[in-house]
N, C-alpha and C positions, 0 to 999 in steps of 0.2 A: 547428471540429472538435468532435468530442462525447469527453465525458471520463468514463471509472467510473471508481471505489475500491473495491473491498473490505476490508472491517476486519473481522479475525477472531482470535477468542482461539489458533484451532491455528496448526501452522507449516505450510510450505510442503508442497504437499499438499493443502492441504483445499479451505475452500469456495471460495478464490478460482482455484484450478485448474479447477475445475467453471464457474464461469464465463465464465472462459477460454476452455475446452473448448465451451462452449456458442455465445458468442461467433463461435469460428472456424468452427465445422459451421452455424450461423445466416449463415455470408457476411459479421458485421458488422464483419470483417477487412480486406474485400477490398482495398478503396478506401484501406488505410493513412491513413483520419483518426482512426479510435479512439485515443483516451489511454486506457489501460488503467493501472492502480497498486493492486496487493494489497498491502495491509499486513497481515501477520502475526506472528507470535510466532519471535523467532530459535529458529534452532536450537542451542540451548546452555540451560548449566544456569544457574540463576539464586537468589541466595542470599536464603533466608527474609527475606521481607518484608512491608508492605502491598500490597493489589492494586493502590493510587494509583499503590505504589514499584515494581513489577514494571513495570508499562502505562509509566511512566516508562524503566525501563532499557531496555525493549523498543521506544520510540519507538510509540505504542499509543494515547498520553493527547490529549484532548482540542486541545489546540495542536499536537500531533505531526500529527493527520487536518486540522488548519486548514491547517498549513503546506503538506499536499501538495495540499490543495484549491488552496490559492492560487497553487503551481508549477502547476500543471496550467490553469490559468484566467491564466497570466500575469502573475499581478498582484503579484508577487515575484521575482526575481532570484535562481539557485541559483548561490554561488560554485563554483567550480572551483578541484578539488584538485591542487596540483602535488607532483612527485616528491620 
């Protein structure tokens, strides 16, 4: 199966919408093998920081995009949260 990410500074909405959008009217939907994963910016307020420290609260930072790479590519195990 073929895998994207999008990593973008806005929230939901933005550019990974667009590509989404693009994705579906391109057919590259159809066949339900696409891995699609936008990463963006929560929606919520976030208290005066560094950009390291925001990209951090936000799941944003450099090991946040490894990790989904590596869910998305199989090659890590995503526990499951129970109630």
């Amino acid at each position: 199966a073929d895998s994207a990410i999008t990593v973008e500074e806005g929230s939901i909405g933005g550019f990974g919408d667009h590509v989404l959008h693009f994705l579906s009217l391109d057919g590259a939907l159809d066949k339900g093998d696409l891995k699609f994963r936008p990463m963006v910016l929560p929606d919520s307020y976030f208290e005066a920081a560094t950009q390291y420290e925001q990209y951090e609260m936000a799941g944003l930072n450099s090991h946040h995009i490894r990790g989904t790479v590596l869910r998305l590519a199989k090659k890590i195990e995503v526990p499951v949260l129970s109630d």
